[in-house]
mmCIF entry with sequence, helices, sheets and N, C-alpha, C, O atoms, coordinates in Angstrom:
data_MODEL
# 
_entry.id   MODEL 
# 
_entity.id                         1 
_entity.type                       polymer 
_entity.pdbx_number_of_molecules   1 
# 
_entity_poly.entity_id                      1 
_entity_poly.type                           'polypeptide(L)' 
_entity_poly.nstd_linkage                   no 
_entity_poly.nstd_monomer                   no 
_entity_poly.pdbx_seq_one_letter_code       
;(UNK)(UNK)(UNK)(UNK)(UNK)(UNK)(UNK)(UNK)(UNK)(UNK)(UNK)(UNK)(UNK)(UNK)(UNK)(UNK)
(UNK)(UNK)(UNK)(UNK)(UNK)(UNK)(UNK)(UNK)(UNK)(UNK)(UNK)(UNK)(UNK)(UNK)(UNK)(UNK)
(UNK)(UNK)(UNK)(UNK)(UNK)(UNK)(UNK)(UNK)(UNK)(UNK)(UNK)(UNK)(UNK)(UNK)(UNK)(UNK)
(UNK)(UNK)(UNK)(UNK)(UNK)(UNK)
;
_entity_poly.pdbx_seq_one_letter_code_can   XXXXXXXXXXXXXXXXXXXXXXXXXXXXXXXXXXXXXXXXXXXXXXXXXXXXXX 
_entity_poly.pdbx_strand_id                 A 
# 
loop_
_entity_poly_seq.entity_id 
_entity_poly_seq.num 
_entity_poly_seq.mon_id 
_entity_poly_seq.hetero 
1 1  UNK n 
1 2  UNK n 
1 3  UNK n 
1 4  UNK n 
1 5  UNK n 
1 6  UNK n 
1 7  UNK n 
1 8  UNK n 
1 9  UNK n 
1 10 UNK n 
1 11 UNK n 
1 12 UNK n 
1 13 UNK n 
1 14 UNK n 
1 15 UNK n 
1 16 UNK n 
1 17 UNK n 
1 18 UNK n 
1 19 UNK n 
1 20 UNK n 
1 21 UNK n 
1 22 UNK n 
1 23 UNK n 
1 24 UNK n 
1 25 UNK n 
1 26 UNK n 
1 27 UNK n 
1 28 UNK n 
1 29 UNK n 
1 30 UNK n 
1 31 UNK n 
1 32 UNK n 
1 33 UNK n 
1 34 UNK n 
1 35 UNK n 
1 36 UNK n 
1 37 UNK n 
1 38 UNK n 
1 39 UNK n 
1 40 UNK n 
1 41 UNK n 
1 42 UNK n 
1 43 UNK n 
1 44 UNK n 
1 45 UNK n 
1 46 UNK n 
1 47 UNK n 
1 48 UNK n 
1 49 UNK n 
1 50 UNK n 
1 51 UNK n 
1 52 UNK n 
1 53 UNK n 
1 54 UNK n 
# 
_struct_asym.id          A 
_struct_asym.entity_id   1 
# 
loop_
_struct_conf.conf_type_id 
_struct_conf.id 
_struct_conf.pdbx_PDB_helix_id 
_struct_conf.beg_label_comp_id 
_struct_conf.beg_label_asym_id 
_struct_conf.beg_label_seq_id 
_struct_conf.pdbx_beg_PDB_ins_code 
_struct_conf.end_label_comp_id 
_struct_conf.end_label_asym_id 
_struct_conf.end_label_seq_id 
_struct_conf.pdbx_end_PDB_ins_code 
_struct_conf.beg_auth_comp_id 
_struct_conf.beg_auth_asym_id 
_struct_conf.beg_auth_seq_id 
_struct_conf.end_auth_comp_id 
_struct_conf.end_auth_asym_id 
_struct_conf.end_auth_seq_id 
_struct_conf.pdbx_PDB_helix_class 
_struct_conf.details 
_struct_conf.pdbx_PDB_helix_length 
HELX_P HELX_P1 AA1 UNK A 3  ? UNK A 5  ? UNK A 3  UNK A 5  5 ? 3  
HELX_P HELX_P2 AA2 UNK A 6  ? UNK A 11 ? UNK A 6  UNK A 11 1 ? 6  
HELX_P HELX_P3 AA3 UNK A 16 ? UNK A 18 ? UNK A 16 UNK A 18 5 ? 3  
HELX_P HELX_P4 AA4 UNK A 21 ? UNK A 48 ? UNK A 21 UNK A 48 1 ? 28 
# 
_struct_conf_type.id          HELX_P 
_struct_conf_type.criteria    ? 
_struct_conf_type.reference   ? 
# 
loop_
_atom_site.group_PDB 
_atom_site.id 
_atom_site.type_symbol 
_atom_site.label_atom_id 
_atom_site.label_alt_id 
_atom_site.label_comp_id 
_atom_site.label_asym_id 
_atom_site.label_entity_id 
_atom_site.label_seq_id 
_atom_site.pdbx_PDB_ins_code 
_atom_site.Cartn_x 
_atom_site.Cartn_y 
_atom_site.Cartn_z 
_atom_site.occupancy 
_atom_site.B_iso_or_equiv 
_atom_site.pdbx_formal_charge 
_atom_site.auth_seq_id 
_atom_site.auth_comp_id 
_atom_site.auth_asym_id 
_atom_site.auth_atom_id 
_atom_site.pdbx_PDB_model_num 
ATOM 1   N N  . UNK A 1 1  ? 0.828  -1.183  0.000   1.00 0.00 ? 1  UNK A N  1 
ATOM 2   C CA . UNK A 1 1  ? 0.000  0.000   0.000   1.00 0.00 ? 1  UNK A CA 1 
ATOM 3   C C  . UNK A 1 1  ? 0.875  1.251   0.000   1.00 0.00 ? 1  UNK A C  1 
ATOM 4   O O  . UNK A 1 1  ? 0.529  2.269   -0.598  1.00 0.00 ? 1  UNK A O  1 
ATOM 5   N N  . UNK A 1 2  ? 2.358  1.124   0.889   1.00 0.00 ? 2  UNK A N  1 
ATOM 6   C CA . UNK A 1 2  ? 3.046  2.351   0.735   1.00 0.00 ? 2  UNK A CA 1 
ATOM 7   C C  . UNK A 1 2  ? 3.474  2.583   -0.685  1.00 0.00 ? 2  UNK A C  1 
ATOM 8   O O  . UNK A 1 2  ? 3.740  3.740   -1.010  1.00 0.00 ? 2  UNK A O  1 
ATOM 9   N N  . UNK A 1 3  ? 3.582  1.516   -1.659  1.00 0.00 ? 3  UNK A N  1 
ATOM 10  C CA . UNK A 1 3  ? 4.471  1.262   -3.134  1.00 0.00 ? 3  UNK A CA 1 
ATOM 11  C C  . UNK A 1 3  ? 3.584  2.673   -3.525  1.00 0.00 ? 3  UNK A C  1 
ATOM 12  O O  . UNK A 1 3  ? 4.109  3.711   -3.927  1.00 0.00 ? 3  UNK A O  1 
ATOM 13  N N  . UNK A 1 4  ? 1.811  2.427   -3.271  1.00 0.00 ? 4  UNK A N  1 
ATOM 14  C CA . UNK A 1 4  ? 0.884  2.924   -4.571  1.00 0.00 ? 4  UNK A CA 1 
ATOM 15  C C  . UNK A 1 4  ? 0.337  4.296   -3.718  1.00 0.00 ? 4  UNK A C  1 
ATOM 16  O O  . UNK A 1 4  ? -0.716 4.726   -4.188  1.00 0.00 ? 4  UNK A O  1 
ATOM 17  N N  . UNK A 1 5  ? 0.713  4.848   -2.874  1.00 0.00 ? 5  UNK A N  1 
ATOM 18  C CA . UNK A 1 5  ? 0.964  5.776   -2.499  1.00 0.00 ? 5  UNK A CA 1 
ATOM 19  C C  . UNK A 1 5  ? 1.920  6.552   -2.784  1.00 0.00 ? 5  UNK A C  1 
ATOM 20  O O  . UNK A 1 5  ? 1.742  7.744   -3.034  1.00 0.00 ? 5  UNK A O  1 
ATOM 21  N N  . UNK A 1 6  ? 3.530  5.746   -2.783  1.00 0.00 ? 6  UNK A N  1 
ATOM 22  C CA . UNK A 1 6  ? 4.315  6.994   -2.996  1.00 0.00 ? 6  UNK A CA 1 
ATOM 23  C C  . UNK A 1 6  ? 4.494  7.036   -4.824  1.00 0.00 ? 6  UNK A C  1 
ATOM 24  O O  . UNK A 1 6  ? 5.436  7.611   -5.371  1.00 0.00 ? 6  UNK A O  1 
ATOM 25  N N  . UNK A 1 7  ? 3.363  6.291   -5.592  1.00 0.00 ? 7  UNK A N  1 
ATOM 26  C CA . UNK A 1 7  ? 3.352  6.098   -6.883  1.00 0.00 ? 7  UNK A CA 1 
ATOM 27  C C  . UNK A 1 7  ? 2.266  7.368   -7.697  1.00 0.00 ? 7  UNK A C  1 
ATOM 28  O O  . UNK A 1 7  ? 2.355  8.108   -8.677  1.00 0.00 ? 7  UNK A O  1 
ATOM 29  N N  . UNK A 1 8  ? 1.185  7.057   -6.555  1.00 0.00 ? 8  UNK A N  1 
ATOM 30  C CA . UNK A 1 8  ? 0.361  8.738   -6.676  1.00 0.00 ? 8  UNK A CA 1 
ATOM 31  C C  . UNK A 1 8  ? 1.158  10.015  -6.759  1.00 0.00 ? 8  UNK A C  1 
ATOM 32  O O  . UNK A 1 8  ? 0.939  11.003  -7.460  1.00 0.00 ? 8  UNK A O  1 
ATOM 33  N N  . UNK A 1 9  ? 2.651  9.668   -5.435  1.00 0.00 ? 9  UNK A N  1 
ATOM 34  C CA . UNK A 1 9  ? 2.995  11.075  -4.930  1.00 0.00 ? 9  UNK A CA 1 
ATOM 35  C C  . UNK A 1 9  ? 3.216  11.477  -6.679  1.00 0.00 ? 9  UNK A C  1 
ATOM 36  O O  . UNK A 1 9  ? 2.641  12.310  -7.379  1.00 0.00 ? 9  UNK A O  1 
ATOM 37  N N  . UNK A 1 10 ? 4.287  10.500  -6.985  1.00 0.00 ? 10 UNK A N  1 
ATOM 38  C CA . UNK A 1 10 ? 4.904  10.827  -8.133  1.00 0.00 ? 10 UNK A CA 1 
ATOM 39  C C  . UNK A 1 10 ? 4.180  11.089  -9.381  1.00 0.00 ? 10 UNK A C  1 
ATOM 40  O O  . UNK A 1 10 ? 4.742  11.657  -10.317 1.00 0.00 ? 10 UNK A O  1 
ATOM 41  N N  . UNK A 1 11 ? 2.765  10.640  -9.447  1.00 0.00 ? 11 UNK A N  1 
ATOM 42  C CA . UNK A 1 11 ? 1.918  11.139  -10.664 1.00 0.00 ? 11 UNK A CA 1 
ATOM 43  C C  . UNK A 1 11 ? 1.876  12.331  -10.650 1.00 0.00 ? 11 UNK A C  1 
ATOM 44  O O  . UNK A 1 11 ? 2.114  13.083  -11.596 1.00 0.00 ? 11 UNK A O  1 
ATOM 45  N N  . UNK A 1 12 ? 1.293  12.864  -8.603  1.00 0.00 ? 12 UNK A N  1 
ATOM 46  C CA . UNK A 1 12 ? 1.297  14.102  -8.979  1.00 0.00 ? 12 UNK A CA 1 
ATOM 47  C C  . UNK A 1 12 ? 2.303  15.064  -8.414  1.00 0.00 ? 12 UNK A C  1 
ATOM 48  O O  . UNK A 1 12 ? 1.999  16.060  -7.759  1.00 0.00 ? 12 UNK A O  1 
ATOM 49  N N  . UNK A 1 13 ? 3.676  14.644  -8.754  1.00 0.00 ? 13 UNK A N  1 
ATOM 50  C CA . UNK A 1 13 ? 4.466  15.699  -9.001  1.00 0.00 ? 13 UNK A CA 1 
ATOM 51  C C  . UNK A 1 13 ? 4.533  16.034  -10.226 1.00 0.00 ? 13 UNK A C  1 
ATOM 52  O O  . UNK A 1 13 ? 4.824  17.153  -10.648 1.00 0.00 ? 13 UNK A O  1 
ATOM 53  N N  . UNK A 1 14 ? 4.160  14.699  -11.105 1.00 0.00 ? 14 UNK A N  1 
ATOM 54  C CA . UNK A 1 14 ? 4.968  15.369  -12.736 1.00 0.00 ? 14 UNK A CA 1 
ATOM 55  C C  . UNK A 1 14 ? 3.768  15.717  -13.279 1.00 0.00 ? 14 UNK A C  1 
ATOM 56  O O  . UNK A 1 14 ? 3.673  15.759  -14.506 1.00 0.00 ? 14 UNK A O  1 
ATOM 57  N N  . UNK A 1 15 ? 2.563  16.050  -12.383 1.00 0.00 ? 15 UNK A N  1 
ATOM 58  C CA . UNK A 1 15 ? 1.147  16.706  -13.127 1.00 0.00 ? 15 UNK A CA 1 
ATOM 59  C C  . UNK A 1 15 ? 1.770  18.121  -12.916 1.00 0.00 ? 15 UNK A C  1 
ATOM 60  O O  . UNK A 1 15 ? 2.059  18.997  -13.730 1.00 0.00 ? 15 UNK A O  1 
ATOM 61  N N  . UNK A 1 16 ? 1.861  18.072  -11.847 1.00 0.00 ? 16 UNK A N  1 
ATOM 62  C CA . UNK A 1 16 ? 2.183  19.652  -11.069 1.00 0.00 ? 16 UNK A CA 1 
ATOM 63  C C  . UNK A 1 16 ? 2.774  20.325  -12.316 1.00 0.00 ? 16 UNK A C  1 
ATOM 64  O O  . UNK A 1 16 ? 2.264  21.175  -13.045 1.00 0.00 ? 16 UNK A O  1 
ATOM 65  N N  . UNK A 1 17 ? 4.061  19.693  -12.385 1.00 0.00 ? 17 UNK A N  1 
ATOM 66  C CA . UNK A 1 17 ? 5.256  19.866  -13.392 1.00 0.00 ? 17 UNK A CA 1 
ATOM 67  C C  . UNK A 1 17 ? 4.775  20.084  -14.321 1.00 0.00 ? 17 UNK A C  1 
ATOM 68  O O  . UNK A 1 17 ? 5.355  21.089  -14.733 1.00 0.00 ? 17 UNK A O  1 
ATOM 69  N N  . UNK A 1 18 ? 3.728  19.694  -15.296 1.00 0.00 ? 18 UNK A N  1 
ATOM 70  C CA . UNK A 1 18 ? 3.699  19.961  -16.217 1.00 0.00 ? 18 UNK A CA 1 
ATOM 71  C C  . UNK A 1 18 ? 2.335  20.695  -16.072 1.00 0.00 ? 18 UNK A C  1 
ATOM 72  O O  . UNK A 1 18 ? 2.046  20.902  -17.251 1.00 0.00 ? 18 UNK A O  1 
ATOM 73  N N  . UNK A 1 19 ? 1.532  21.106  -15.472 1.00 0.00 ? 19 UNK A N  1 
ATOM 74  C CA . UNK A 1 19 ? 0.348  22.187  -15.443 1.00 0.00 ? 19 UNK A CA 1 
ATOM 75  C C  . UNK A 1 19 ? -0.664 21.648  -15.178 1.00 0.00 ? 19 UNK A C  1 
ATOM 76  O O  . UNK A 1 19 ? -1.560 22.476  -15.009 1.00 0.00 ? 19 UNK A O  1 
ATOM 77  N N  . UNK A 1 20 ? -1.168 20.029  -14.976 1.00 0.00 ? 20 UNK A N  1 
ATOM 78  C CA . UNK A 1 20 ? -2.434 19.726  -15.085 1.00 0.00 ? 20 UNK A CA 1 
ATOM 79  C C  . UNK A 1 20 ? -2.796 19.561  -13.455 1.00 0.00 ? 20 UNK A C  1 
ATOM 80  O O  . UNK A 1 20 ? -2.611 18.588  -12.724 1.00 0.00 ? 20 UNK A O  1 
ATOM 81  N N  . UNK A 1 21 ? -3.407 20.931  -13.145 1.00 0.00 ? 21 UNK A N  1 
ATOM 82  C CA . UNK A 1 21 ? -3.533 20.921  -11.497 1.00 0.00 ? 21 UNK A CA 1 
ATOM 83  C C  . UNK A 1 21 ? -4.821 19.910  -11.343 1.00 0.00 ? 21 UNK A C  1 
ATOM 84  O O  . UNK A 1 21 ? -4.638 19.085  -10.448 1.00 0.00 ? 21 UNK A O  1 
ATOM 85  N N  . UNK A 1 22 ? -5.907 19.810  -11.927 1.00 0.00 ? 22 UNK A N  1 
ATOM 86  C CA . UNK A 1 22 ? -6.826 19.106  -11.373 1.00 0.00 ? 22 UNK A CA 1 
ATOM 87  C C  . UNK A 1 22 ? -6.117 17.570  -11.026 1.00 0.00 ? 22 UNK A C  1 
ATOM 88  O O  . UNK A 1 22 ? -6.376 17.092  -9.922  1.00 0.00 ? 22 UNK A O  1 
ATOM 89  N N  . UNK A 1 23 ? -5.164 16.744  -12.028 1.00 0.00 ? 23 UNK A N  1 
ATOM 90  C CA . UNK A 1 23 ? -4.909 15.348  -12.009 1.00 0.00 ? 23 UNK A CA 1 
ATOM 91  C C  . UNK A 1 23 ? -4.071 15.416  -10.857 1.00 0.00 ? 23 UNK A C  1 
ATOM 92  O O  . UNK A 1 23 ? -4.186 14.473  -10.074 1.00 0.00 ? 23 UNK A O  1 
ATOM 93  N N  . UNK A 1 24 ? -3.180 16.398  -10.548 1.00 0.00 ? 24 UNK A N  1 
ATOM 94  C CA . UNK A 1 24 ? -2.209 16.439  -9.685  1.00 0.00 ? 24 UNK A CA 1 
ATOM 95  C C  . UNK A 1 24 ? -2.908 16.772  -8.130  1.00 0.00 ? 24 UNK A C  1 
ATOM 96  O O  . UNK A 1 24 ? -2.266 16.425  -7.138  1.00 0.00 ? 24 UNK A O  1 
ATOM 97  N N  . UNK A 1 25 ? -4.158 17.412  -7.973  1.00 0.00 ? 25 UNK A N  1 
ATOM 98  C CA . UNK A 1 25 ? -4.205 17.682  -7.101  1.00 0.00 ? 25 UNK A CA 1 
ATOM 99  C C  . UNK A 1 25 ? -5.151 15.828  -6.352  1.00 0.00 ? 25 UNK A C  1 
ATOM 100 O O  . UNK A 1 25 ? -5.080 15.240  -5.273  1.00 0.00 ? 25 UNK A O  1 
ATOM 101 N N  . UNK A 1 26 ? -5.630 15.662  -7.176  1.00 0.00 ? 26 UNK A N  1 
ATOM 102 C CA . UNK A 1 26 ? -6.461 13.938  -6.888  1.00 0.00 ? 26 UNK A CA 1 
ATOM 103 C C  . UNK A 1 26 ? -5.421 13.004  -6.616  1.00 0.00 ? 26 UNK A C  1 
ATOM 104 O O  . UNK A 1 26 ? -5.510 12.208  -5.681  1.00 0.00 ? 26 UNK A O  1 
ATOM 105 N N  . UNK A 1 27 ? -3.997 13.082  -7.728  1.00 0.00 ? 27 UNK A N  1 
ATOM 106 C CA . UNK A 1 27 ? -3.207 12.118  -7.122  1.00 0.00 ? 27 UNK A CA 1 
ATOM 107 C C  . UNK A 1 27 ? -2.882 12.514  -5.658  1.00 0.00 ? 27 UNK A C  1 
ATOM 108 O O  . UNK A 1 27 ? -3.084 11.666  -4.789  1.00 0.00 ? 27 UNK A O  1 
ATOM 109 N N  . UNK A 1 28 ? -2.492 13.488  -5.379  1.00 0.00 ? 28 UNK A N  1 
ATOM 110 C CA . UNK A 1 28 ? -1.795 13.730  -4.164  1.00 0.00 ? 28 UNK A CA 1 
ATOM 111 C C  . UNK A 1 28 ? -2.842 13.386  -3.346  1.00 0.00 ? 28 UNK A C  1 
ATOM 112 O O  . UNK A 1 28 ? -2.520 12.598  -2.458  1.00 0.00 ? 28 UNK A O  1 
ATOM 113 N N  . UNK A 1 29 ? -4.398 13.844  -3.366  1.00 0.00 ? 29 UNK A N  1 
ATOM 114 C CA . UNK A 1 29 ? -5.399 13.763  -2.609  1.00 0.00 ? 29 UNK A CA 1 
ATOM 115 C C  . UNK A 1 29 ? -4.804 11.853  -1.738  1.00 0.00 ? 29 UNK A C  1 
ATOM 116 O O  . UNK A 1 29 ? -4.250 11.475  -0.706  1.00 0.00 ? 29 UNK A O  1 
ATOM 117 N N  . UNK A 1 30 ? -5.486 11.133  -3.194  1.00 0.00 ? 30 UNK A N  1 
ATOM 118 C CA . UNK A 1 30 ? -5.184 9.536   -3.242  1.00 0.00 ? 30 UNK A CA 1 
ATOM 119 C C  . UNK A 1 30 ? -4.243 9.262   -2.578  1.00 0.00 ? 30 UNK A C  1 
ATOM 120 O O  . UNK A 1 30 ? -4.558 8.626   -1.572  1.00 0.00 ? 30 UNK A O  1 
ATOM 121 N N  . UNK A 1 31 ? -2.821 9.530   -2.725  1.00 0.00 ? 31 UNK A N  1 
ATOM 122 C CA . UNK A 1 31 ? -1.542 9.174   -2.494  1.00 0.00 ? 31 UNK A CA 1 
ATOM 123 C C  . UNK A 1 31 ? -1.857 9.743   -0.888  1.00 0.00 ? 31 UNK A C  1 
ATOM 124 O O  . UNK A 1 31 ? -1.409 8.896   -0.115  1.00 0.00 ? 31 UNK A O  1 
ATOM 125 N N  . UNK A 1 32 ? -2.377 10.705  -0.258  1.00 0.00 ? 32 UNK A N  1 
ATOM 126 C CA . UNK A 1 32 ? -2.659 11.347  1.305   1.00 0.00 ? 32 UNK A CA 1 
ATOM 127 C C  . UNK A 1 32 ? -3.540 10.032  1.874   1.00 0.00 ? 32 UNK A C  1 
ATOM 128 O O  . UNK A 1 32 ? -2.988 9.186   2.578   1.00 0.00 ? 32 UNK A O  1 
ATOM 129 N N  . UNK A 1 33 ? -4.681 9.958   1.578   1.00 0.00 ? 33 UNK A N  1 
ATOM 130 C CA . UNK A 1 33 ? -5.309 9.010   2.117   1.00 0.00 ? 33 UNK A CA 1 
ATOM 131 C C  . UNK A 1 33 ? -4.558 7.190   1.817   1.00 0.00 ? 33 UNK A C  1 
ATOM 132 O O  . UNK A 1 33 ? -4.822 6.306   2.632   1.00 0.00 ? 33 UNK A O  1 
ATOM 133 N N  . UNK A 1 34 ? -3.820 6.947   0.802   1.00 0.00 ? 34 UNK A N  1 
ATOM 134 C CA . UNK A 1 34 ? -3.332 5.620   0.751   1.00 0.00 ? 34 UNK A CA 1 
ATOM 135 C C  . UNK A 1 34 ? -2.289 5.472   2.341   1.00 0.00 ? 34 UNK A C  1 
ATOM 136 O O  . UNK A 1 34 ? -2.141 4.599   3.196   1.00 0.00 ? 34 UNK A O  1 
ATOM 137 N N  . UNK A 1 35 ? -1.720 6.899   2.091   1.00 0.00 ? 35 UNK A N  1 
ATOM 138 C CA . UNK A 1 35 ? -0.247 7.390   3.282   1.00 0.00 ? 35 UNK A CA 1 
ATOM 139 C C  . UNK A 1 35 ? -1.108 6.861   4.740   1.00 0.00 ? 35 UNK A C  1 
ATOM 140 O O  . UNK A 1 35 ? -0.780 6.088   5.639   1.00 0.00 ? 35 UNK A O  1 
ATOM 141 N N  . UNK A 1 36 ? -2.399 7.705   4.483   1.00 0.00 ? 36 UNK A N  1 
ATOM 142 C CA . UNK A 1 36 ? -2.551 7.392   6.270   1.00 0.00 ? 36 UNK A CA 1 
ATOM 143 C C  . UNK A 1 36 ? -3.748 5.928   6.621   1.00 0.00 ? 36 UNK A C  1 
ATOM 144 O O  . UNK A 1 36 ? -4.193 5.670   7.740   1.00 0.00 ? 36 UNK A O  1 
ATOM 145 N N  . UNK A 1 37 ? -3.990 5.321   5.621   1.00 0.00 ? 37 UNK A N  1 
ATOM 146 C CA . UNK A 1 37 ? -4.363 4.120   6.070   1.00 0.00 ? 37 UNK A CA 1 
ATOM 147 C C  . UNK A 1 37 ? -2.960 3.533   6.017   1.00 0.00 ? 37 UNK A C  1 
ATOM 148 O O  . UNK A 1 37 ? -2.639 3.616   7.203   1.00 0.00 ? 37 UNK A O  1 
ATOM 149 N N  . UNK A 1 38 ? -2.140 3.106   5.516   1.00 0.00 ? 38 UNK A N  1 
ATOM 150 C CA . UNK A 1 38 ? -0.717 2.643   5.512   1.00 0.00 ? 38 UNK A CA 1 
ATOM 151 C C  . UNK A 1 38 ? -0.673 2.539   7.082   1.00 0.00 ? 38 UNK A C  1 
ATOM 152 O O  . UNK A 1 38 ? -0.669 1.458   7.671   1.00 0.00 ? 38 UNK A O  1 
ATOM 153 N N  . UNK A 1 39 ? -0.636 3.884   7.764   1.00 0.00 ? 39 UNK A N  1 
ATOM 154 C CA . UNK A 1 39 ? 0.228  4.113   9.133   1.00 0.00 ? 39 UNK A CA 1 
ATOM 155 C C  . UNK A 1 39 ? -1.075 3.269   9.897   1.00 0.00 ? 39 UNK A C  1 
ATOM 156 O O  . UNK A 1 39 ? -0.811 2.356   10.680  1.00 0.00 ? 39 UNK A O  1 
ATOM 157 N N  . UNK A 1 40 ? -2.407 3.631   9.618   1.00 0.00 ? 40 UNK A N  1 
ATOM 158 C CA . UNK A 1 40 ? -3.761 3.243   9.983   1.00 0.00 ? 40 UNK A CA 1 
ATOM 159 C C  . UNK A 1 40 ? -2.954 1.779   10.079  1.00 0.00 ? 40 UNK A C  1 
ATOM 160 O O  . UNK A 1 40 ? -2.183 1.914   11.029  1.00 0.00 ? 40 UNK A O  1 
ATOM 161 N N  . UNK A 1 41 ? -2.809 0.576   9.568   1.00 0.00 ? 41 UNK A N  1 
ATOM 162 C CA . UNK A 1 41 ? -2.212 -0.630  8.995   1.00 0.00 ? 41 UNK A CA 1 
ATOM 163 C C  . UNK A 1 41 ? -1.146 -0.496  10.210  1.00 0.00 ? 41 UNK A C  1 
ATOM 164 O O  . UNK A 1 41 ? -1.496 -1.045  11.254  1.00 0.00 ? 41 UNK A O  1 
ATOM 165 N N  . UNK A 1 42 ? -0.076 0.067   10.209  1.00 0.00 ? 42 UNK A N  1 
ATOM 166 C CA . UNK A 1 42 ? 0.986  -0.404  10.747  1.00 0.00 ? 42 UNK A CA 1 
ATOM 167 C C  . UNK A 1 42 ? 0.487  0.002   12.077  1.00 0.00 ? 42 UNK A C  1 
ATOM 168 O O  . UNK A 1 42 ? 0.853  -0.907  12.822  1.00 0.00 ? 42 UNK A O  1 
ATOM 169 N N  . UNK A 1 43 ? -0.085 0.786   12.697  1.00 0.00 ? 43 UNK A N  1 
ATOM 170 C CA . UNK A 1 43 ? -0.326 0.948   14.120  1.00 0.00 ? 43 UNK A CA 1 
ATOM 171 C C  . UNK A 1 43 ? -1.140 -0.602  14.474  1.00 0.00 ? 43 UNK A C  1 
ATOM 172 O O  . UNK A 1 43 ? -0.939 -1.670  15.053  1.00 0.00 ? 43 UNK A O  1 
ATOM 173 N N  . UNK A 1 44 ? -1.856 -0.098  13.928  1.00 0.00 ? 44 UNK A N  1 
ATOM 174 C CA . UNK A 1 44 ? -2.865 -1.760  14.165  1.00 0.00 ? 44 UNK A CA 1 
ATOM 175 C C  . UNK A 1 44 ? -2.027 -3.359  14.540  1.00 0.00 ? 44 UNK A C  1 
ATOM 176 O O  . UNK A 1 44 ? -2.174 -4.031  15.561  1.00 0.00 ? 44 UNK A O  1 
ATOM 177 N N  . UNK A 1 45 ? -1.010 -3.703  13.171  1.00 0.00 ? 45 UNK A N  1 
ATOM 178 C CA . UNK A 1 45 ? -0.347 -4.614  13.467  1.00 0.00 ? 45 UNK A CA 1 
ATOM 179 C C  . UNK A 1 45 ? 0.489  -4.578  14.492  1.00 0.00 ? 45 UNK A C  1 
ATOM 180 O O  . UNK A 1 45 ? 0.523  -5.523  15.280  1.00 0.00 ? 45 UNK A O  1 
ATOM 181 N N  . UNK A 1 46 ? 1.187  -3.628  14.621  1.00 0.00 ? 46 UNK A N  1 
ATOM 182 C CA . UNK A 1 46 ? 2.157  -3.524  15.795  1.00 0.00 ? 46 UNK A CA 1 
ATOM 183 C C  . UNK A 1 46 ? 1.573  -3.286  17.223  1.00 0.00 ? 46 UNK A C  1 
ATOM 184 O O  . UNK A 1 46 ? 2.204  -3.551  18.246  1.00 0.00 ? 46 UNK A O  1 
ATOM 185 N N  . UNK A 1 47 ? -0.168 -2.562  17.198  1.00 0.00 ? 47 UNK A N  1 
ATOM 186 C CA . UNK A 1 47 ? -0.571 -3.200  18.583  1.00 0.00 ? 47 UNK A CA 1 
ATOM 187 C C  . UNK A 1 47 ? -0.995 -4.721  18.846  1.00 0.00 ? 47 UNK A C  1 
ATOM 188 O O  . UNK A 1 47 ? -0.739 -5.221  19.942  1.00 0.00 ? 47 UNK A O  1 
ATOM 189 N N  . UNK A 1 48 ? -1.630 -5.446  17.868  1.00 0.00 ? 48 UNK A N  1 
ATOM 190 C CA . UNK A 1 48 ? -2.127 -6.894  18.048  1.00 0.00 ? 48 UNK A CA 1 
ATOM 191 C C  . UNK A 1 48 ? -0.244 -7.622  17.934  1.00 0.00 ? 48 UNK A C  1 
ATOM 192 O O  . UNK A 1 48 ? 0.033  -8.714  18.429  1.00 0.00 ? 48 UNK A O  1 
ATOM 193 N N  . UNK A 1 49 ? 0.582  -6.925  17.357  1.00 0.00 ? 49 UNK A N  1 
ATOM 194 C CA . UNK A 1 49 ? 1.710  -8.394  17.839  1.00 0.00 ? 49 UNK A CA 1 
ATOM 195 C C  . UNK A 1 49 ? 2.248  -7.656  19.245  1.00 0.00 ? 49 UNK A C  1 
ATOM 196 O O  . UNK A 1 49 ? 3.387  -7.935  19.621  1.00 0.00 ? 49 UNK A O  1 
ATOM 197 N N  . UNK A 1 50 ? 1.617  -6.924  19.853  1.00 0.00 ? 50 UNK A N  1 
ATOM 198 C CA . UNK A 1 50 ? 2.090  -6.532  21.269  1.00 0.00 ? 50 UNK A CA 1 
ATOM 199 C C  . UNK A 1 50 ? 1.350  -6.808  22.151  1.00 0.00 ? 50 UNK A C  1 
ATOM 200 O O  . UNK A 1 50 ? 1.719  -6.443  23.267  1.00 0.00 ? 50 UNK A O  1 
ATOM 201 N N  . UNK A 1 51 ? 0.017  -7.551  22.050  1.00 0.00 ? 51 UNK A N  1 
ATOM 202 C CA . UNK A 1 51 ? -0.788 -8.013  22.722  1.00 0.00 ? 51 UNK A CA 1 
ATOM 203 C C  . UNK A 1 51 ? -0.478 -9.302  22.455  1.00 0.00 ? 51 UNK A C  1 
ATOM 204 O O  . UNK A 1 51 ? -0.676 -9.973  23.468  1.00 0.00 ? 51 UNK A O  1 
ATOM 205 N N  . UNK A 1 52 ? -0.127 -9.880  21.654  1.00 0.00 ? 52 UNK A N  1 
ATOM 206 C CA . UNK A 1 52 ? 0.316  -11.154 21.146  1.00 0.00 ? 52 UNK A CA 1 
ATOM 207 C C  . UNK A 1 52 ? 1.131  -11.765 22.038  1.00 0.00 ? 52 UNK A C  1 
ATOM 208 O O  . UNK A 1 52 ? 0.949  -12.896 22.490  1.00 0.00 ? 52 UNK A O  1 
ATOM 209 N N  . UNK A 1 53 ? 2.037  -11.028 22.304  1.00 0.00 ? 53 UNK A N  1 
ATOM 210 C CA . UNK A 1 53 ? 3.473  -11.247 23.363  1.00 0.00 ? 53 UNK A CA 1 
ATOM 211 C C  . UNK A 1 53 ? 3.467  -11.221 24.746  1.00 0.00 ? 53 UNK A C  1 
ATOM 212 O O  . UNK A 1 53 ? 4.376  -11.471 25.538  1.00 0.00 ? 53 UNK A O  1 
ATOM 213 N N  . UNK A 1 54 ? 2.152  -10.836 24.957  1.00 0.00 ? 54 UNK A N  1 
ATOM 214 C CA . UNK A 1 54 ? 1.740  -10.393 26.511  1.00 0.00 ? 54 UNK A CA 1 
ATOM 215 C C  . UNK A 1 54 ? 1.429  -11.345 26.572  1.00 0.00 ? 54 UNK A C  1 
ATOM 216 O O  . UNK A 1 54 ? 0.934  -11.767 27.617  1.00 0.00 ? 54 UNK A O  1 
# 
């Protein structure tokens, strides 16, 4: 999930780059929300394997 997040970032840098603000501003949108379910994901696992161990 982080791959196609930081794959958005990069769509929309080279939208930016080249002028097309609407595509650039959705990738980044996408690529924001992929970013924080990601962390959403890793908090989660790393509390259940810490309850795991208890």
């Amino acid at each position: 999930m982080l791959y196609y997040a930081l794959v958005f970032l990069v769509v929309a840098i080279i939208a930016g780059i080249f002028g097309f603000g609407g595509i650039a501003g959705a990738s980044a949108g996408i690529a924001q929300i992929l970013f924080f379910l990601f962390l959403a994901f890793l908090v989660i696992s790393l509390v259940l394997n810490f309850v795991r161990k208890v």
